[in-house]
N, C-alpha and C positions, 0 to 999 in steps of 0.2 A: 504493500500500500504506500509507501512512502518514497516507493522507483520514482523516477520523473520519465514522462513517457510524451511524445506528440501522439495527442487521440485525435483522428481525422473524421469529421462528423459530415457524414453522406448516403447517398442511397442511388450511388452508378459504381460498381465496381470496376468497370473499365475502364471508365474515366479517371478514377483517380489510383489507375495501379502502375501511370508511369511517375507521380508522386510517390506512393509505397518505395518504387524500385531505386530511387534516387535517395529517398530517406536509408534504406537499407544501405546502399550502396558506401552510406557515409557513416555504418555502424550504426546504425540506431533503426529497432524497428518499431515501425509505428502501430499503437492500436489503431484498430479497425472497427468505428462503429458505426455499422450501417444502421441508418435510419428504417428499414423496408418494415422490422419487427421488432425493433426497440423494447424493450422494457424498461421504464425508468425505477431505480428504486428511490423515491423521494424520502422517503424515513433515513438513507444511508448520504453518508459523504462522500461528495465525488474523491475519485483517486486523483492524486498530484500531478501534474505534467501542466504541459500548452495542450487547449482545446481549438483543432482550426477549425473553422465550419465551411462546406463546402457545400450544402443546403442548394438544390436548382430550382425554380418556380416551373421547370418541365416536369418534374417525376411524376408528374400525373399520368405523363405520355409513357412512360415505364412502367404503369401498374401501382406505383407506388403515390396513390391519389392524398392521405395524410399526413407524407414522412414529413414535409413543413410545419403541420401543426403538431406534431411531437416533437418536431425539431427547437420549436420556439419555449414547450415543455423545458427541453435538457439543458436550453440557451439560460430560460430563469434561472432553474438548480444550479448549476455551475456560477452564474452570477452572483449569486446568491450566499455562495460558499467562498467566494473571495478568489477560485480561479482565473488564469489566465487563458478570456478568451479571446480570439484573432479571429474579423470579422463576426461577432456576436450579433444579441436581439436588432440592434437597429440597423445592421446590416441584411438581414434578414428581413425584415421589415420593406428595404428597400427591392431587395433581389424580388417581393412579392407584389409590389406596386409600381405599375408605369407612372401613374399619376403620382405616386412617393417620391417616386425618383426625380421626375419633371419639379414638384416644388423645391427639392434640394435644390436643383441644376439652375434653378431662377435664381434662388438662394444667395448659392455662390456666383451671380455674374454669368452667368452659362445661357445661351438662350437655346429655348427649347420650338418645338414647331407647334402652332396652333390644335389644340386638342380639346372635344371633346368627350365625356364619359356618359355612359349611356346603361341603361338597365332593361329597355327592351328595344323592341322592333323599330315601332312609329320614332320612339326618341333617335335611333341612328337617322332615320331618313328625314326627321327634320333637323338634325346636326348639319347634313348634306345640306341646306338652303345656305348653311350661315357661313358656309364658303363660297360665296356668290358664281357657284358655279367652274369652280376650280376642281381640278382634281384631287379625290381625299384618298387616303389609306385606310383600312379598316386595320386592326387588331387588336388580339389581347390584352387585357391590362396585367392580370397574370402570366405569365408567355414562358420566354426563351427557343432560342431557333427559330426566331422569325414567326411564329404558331400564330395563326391567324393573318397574316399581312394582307391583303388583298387591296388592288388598285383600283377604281372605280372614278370614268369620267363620265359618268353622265348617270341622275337620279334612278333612270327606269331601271339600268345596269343592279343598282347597290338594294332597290325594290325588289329586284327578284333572287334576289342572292341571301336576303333579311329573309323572305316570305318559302323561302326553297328548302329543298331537302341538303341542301349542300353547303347549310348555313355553320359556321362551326364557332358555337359559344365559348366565352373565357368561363374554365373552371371557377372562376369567383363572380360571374355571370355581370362583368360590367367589359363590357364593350367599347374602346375607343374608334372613333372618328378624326381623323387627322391630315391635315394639311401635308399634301404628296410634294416635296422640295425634290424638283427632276434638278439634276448633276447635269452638267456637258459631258462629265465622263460617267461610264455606267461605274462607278465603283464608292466603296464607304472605309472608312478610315478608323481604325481600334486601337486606343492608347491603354497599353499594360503597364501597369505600377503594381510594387511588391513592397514591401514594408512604407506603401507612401510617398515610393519614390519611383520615378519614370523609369520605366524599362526599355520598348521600343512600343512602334506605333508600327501595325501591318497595314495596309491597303489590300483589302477582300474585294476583289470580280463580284457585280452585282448581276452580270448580264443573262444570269440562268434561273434566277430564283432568288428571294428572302430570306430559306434556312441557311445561314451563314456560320453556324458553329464550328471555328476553328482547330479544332478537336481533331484528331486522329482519327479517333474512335466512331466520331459522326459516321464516319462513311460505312457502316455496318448499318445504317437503313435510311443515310440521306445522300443523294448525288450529289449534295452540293458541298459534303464536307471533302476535301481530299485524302488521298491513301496512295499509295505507289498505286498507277498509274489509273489512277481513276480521276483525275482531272489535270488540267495546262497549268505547267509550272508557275503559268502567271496568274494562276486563282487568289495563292497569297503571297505577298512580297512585303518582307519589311523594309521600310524607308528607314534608311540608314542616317540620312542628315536632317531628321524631321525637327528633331530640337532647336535647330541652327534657323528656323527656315522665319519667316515675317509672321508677327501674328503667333507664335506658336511659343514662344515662352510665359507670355502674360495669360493663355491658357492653359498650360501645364500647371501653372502657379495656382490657378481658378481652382483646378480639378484635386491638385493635394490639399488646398484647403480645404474646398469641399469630404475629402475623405477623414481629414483632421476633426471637423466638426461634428461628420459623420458617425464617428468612430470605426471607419473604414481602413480595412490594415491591407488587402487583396482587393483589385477590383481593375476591372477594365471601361473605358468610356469608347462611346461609338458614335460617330459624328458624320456629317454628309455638307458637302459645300452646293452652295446652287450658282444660277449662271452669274451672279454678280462676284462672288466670292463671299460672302455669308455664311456662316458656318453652324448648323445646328445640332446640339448632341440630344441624341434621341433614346440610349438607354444608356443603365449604370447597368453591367453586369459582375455581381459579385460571386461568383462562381465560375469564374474564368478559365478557360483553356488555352493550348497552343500547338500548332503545327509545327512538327519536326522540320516539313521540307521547309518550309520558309527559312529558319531558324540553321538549320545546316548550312544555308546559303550563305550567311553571314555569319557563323561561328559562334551561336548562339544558344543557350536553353534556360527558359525559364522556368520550369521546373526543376534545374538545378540551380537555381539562384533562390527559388522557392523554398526548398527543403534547406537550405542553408538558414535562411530568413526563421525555420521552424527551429530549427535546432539551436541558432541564436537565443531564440525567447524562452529556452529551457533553461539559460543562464539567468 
């Protein structure tokens, strides 16, 4: 009881076993506790270590439709008890709200794209008027992977798509409505930060689809994630001089503050330029991944920059 241990709090074992292998790799094995069938004992004290939480607002799409709300369960205990957790309750909080995240990102100076939230049918299709006729994005408020994204220019389109069999609710049954920001280039732009501090920013190919989970692992049942040779090298690419570039320091600064406030320790931000050069971030994702091939390209992993960052906070 008294070992110090990094316990990784999740409910994808794939996902986080190139974590495990990294932790291992540098002497220390990590507990594993999957979220899918948890048992909390609230009457005992958690055991000593760092608690990371790696909690998705997808597991729903895995079968695992509660592991979040036991997850927020384990977040209190351990808070509770004076443990140290990495990305905890208010991170959480955020990974499960579009709209949460959008008021942080106002917050901190961030702007985010026109959005509204909705709870049935009629309210989407009269969000559609209050964009005079622009093009909206439909999805999730709960999400991850793009879940829900859908383009719609024109009302009768976004009417039969509400009113149809091929309508697909957010698990927390609030629906956003959102201003579609078209890019000159098809692509969106992901800044990785690890203990708070900038890592790299990849530029993700938008031109095939919305599920953009940079994840390895994605590609076990989405085309749009990469794996050897399931997609063009140029799917992801990290920008190597992105911190250099105009504009791009006084938002790096925006976004660890915002993590600072946050109590944000892991997280990635996801952002889209439009034709003027306007820049809007449109999700926090705190449950982050990474692509190997990108990352090889430039001599890179973070996931081993990760597992370092855990084994630090055991200090």
């Amino acid at each position: 009881m008294n070992q110090k241990n990094v316990h990784v709090i999740h409910e994808n074992s794939v996902w986080s076993e190139p974590l495990f292998g990294a932790l291992s790799a540098r002497g220390h094995d990590p507990v594993d506790w999957h979220l899918r069938d948890f048992q909390l004992r609230f009457d005992e004290s958690p055991p000593q270590g760092v608690f990371y939480n790696r909690m998705s607002a997808s597991s729903h799409t895995r079968g695992h439709r509660y592991a979040p709300e036991m997850t927020a369960c384990v977040l209190s205990w351990l808070e509770a008890n004076g443990r140290k957790v990495l990305n905890g309750s208010r991170a959480l909080m955020l990974e499960l709200s579009k709209i949460t995240q959008y008021a942080s990102l106002q917050q901190a100076g961030l702007v985010t794209p026109k959005t509204v939230a909705c709870m049935t049918s009629e309210q989407v299709l009269d969000a559609f008027d209050r964009f005079a006729g622009a093009p909206v994005i439909t999805k999730h408020n709960r999400a991850g992977k793009g879940l829900g994204v859908k383009l719609f220019r024109a009302k009768d389109a976004l009417a039969d798509y509400v009113h149809g069999e091929e309508f697909d609710p957010s698990v927390d049954g609030i629906t956003l409505v959102q201003q579609y920001i078209e890019s000159p280039e098809p692509f969106i732009t992901r800044v990785e930060f690890i203990g708070r501090e900038f890592l790299y920013a990849v530029r993700v190919d938008t031109s095939e689809g919305f599920e953009l989970c940079p994840a390895d692992a994605c590609a076990v049942d989405s085309m749009f994630c990469p794996v050897d040779g399931s997609s063009t090298p140029e799917k992801f690419q990290i920008i190597e001089d992105f911190a250099e570039q105009p504009g791009h320091p006084e938002m790096l600064a925006r976004m660890a503050q915002l993590m600072h406030e946050q109590s944000l320790d892991v997280s990635a931000f996801e952002f889209i330029v439009d034709s003027r050069g306007n820049k809007f971030v449109y999700d926090i994702n705190t449950n982050t991944n990474y692509n190997s091939d990108a990352e090889n390209a430039v001599g890179v992993s973070a996931m081993e920059r990760l597992a370092d960052y855990l084994i630090a906070a055991l200090d």
